[in-house]
Wavefront OBJ file of the C-alpha trace (Angstrom):
o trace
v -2.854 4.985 16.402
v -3.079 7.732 14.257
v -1.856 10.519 16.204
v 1.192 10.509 18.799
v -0.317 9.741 22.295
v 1.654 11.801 25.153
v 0.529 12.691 28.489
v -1.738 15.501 28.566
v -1.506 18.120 30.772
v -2.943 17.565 33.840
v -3.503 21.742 34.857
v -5.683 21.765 31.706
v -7.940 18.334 33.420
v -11.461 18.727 34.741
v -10.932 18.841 39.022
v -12.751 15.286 39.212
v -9.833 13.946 36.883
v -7.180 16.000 38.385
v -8.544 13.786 41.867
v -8.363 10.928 40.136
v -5.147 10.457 39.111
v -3.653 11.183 42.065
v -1.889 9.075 44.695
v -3.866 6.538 46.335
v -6.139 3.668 45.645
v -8.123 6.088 43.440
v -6.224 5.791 40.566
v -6.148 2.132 40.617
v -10.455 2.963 40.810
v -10.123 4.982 37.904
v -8.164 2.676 35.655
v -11.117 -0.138 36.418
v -13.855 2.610 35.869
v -14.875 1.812 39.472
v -15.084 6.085 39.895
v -18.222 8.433 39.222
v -18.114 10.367 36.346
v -18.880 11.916 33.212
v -18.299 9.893 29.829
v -15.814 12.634 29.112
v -13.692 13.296 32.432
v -13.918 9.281 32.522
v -12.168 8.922 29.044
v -9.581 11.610 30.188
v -8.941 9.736 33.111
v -8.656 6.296 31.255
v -6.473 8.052 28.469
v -4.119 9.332 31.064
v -3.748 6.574 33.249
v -3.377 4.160 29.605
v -0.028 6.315 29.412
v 1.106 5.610 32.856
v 4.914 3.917 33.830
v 2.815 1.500 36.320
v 1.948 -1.484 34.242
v -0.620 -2.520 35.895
v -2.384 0.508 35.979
v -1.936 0.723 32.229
v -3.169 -2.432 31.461
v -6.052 -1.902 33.824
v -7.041 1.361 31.892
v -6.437 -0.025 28.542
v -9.022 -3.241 29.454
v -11.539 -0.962 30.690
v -11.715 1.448 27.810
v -11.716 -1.874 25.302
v -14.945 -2.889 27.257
v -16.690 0.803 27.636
v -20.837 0.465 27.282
v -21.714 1.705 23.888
v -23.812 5.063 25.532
v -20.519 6.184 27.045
v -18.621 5.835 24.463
v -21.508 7.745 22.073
v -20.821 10.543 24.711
v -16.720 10.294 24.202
v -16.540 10.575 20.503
v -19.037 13.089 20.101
v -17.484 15.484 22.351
v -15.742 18.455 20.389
v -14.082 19.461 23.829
v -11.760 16.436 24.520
v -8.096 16.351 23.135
v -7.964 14.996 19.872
v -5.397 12.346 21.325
v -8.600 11.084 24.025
v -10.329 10.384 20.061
v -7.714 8.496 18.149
v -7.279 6.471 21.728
v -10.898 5.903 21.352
v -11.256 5.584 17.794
v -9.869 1.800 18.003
v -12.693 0.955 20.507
v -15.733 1.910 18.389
v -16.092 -1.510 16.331
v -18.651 -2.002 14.180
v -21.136 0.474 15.852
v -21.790 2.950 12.829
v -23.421 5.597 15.292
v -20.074 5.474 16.853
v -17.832 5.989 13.835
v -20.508 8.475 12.090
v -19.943 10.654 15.282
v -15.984 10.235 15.742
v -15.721 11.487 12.046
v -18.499 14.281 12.158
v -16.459 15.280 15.436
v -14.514 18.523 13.861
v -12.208 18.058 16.693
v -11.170 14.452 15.306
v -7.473 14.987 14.289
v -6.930 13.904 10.585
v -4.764 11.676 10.919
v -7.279 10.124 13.092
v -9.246 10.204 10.006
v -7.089 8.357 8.251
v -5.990 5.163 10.784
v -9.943 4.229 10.392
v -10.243 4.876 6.973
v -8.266 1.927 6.479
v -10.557 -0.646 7.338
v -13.371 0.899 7.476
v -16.554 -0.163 5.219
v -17.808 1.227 1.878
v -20.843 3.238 4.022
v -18.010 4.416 6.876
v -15.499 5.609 3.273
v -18.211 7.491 1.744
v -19.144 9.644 4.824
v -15.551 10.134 5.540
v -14.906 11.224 1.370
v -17.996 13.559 1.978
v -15.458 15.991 3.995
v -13.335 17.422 0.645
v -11.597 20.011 3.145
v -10.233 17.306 5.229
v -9.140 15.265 2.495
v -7.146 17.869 0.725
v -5.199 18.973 3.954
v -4.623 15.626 4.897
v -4.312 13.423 1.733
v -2.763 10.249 3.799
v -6.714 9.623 3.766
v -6.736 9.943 0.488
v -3.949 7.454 0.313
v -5.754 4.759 3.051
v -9.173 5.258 1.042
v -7.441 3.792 -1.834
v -5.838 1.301 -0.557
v -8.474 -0.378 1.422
v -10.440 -2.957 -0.311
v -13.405 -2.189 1.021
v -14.115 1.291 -0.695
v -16.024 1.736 -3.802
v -14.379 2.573 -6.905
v -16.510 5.369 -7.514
v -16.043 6.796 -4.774
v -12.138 6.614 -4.556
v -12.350 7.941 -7.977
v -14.126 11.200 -6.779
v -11.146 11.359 -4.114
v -8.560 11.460 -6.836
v -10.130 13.419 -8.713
v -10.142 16.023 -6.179
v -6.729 15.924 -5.263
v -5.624 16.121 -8.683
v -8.527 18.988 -9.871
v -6.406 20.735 -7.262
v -2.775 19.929 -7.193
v -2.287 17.961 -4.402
v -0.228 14.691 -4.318
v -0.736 11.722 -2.363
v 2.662 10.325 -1.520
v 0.765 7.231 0.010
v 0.024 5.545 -3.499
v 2.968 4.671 -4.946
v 1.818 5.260 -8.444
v 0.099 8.566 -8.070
v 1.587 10.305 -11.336
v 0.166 6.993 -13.167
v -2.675 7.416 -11.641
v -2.492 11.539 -11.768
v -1.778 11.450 -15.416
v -4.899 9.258 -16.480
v -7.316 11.626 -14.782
v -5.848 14.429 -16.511
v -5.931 12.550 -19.452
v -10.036 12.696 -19.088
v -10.475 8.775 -18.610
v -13.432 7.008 -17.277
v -14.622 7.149 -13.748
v -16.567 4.276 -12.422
v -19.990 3.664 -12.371
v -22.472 1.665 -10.419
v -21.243 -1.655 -12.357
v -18.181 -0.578 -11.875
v -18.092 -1.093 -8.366
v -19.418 -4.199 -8.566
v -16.715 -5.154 -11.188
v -13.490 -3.746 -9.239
v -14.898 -5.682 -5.958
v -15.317 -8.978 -7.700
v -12.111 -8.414 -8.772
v -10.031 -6.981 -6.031
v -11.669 -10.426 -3.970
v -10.577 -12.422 -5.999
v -7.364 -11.378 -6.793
v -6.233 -10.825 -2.671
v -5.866 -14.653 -2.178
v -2.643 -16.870 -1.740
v 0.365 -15.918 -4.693
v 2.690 -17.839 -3.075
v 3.035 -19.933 -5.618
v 5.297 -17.040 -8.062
v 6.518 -14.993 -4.991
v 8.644 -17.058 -3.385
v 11.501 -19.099 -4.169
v 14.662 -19.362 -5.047
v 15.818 -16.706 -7.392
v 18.793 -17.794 -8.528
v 17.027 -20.169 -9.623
v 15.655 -18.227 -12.541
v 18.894 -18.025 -14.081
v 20.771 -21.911 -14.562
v 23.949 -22.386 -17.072
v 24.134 -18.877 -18.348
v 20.598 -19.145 -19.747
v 17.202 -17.389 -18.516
v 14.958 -20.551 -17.942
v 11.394 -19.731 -18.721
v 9.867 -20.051 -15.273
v 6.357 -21.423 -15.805
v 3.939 -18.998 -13.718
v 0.796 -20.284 -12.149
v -1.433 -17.675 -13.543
v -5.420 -17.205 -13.200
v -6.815 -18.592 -16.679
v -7.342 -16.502 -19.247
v -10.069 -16.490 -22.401
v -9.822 -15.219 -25.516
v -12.063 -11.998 -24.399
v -9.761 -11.143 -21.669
v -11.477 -12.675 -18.331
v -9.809 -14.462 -15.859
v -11.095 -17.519 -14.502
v -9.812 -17.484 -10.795
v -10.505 -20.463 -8.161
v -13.497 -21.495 -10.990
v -14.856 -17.775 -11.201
v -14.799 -15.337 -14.069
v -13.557 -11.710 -13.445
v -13.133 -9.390 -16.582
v -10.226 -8.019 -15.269
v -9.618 -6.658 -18.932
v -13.200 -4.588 -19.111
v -11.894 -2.549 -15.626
v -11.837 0.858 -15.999
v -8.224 2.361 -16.653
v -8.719 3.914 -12.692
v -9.470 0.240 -11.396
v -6.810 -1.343 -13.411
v -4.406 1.005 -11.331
v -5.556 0.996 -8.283
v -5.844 -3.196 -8.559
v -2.104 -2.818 -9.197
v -1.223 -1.392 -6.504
v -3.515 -3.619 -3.497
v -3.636 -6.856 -5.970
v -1.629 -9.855 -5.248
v 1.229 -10.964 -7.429
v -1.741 -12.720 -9.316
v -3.623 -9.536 -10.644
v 0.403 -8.140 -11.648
v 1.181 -10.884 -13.747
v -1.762 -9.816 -15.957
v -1.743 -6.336 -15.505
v 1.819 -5.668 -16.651
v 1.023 -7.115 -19.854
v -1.521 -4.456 -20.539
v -1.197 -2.405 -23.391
v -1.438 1.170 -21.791
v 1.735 1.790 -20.288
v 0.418 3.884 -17.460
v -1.001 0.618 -15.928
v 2.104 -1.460 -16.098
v 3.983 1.243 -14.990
v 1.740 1.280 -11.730
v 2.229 -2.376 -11.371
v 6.141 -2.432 -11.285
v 5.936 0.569 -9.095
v 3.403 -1.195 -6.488
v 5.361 -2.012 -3.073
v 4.222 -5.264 -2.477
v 6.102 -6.147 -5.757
v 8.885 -8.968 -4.811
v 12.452 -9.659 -5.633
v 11.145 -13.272 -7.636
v 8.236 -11.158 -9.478
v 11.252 -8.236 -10.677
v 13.112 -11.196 -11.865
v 10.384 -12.356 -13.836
v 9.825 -9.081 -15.407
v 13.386 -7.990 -16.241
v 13.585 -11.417 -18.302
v 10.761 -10.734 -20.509
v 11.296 -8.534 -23.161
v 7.764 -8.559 -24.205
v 7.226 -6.060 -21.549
v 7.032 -2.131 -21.985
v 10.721 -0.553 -22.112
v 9.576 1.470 -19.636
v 9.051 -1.376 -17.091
v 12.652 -2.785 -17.909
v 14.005 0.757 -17.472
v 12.439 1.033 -13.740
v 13.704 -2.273 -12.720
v 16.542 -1.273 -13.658
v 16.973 1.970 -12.421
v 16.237 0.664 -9.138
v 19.103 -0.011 -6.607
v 17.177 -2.777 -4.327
v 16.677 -5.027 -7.283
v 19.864 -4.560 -9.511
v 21.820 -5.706 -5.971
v 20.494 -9.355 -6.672
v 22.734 -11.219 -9.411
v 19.901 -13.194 -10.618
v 18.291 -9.785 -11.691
v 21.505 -8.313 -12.827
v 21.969 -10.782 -15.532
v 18.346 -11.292 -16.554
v 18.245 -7.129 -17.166
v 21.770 -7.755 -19.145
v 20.310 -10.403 -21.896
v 17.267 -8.323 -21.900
v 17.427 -5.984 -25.566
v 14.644 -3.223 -23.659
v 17.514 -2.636 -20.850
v 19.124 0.649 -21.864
v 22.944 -0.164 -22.813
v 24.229 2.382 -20.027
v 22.173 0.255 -17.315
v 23.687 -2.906 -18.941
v 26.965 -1.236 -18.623
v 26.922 -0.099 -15.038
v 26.141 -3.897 -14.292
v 28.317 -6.088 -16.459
v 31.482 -5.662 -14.598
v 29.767 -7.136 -11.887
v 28.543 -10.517 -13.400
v 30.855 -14.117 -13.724
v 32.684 -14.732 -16.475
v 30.269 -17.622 -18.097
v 27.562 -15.226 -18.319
v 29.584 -12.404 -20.006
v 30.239 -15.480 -22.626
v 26.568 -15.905 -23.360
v 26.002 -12.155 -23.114
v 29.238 -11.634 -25.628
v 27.263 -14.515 -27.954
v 24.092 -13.413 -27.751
v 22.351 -11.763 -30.410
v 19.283 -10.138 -29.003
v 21.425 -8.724 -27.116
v 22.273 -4.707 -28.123
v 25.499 -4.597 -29.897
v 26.907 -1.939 -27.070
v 26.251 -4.673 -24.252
v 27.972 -7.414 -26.469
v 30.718 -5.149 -27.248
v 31.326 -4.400 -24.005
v 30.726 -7.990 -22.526
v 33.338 -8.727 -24.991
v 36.228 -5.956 -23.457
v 35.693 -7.263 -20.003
v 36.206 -11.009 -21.013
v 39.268 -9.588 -22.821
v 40.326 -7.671 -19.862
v 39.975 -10.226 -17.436
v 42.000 -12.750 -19.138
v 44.847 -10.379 -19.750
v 44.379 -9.045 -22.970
v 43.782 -5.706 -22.126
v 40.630 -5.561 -23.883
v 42.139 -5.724 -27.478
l 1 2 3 4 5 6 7 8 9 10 11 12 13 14 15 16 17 18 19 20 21 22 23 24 25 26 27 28 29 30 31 32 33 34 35 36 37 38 39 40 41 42 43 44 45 46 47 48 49 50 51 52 53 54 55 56 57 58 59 60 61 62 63 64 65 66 67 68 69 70 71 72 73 74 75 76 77 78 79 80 81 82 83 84 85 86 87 88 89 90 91 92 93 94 95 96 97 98 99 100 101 102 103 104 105 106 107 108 109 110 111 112 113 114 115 116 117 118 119 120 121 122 123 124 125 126 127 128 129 130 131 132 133 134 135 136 137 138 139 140 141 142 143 144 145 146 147 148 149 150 151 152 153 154 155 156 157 158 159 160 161 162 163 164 165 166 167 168 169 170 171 172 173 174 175 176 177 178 179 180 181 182 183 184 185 186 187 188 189 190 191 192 193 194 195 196 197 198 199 200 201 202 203 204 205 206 207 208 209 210 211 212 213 214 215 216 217 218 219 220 221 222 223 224 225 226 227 228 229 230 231 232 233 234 235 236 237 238 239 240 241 242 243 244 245 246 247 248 249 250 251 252 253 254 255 256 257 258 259 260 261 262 263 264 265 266 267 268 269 270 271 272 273 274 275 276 277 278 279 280 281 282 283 284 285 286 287 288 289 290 291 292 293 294 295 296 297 298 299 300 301 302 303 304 305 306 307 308 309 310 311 312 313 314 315 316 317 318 319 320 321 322 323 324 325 326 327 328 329 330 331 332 333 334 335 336 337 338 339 340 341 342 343 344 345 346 347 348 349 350 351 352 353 354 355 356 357 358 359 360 361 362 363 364 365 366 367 368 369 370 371 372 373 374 375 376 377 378 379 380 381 382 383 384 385
């Protein structure tokens, strides 16, 4: 559903509908299609009664619209006079039929956000005939946000998207990294070409499977006699020029453009983060620590390794979700790239052995120390002295 489906009003119906829905067995008729009409007054009529408190008349609309003949259905989404509502009900019923969706998104009458719920699953053909309408996508940039997030659309043309939204000043609050992702276009980087495409699909497939394996967990685990244990992460392999060998396939993940490293950051699995983080342009590990399928055991992970951006340590720990969990809390305390106020707001909160190994540790910035130090102090009545 892509727009809010409420009753229409029946004063505004065609008579025949208006007849319809009215008391009687011709409602129930309706509802099973059983009535004479035209495509549109029958999609009204089907729409309406889909709404209705009776059950089984619902149910008995809502299986008859599923199973519509394609030609009435050609008639319902090409009709610039129904109620944008009657569309995005009928929008989920068009399939794979490409006359169908070609006419439900040439309809001008097709409500954006309508737009948008099949834009994400819809194919690379179906995404570039929706990206062809720029007016749409700059009023309504949720389809911006649903083209980019769908697997299924080509790099190039997402690209294009982005670049008009950013050419003119609109933000797509549906991509979590958009100023990452903002800030590279501005920055003049490379768009994607024909290869491209080719390259960012092989990739995004094969980086969509299982990551169970590092997601889930224990993570308290990740933290065992004061220590951070080095967790051993079942990564794709890597060669010496960068490509990753995943389920016996090669994908230069490395040779993506800068624009396909961040958008496979934010719709990769925990797989394609592990590697991405590690790249050397900040704005793409930035966009991975920022993507919101990123989970507690992964943050854990991350705020342990100081070979990671400061930038990356400073979002983790910025960020009230993650520094709840103790396991994260200490692993952002022993890390030197956690900014000493951060450490501070968190070491009152952590056990007493792990403000020992903090107080001992000496990668550890002399203000955390210090401070692990007074509280150890404090706690065993020395006032800090």
């Amino acid at each position: 559903m892509g727009v809010p489906l409420t009753p229409l009003d029946l004063a505004t119906l065609p008579a025949a509908v208006q007849k319809a829905l009215g008391a009687g067995p011709a409602k129930m008729m309706a509802a099973r299609g059983m009535l004479p009409m035209a495509p549109s007054e029958q999609a009204q009529a089907l729409y309406q009664i889909a709404l209705d408190a009776d059950t089984a008349l619902a149910s008995a609309a809502r299986a008859t619209a599923a199973g519509l003949p394609e030609r009435i259905l050609a008639g319902v989404v090409a009709d610039t006079n129904l109620d944008p509502r009657v569309l995005d009900f009928f929008a989920s019923h068009i399939g794979n039929h490409a006359a169908l969706f070609d006419a439900l998104v040439l309809n001008p009458t097709t409500a954006d956000a309508t737009i948008a719920m099949v834009a994400k699953n819809a194919g690379p053909r179906e995404i570039d005939l929706i990206a062809q309408n720029e007016q749409r996508l700059l009023r309504h940039p949720e389809i911006i946000a649903a083209m980019y997030l769908n697997p299924k659309a080509r790099m190039s043309t997402v690209d294009r998207a982005v670049e008009l939204a950013v050419r003119n000043n609109v933000r797509v609050s549906g991509v979590a990294a958009w100023d990452e992702i903002a800030r590279a276009l501005s920055q003049g980087v490379a768009t994607s070409t024909a290869d491209g495409d080719a390259m960012f699909a092989a990739a995004a497939a094969a980086f969509s499977g299982d990551d169970s394996a590092i997601t889930t967990g224990d993570i308290d685990a990740i933290i065992a006699g004061g220590e951070i244990e080095e967790v051993s992460d079942e990564l794709p392999v890597v060669d010496e020029n960068g490509d990753a060998t995943v389920a016996g396939k090669k994908v230069p993940i490395d040779k993506l453009s800068i624009p396909a490293k961040l958008r496979l950051a934010q719709m990769g699995n925990a797989f394609a983060r592990s590697m991405l983080i590690r790249d050397p342009l900040k704005l793409v590990a930035i966009a991975v620590i920022k993507a919101p399928s990123v989970t507690d055991i992964e943050a854990g992970r991350y705020a342990k390794n100081a070979t990671l951006c400061d930038d990356v340590i400073r979002y983790i720990a910025s960020n009230g979700k993650w520094t709840k969990i103790y396991a994260i809390k200490v692993a952002l305390c022993l890390n030197p790239k956690c900014p000493s106020p951060d450490a501070g707001r968190m070491l009152p909160f952590l056990r007493e052995k792990d403000l020992k190994f903090i107080a001992k540790s000496k990668g550890v910035p002399s203000a955390t120390t210090a401070q692990a130090r007074r509280l150890i102090a404090s706690r065993a009545g020395g006032g800090g002295k």
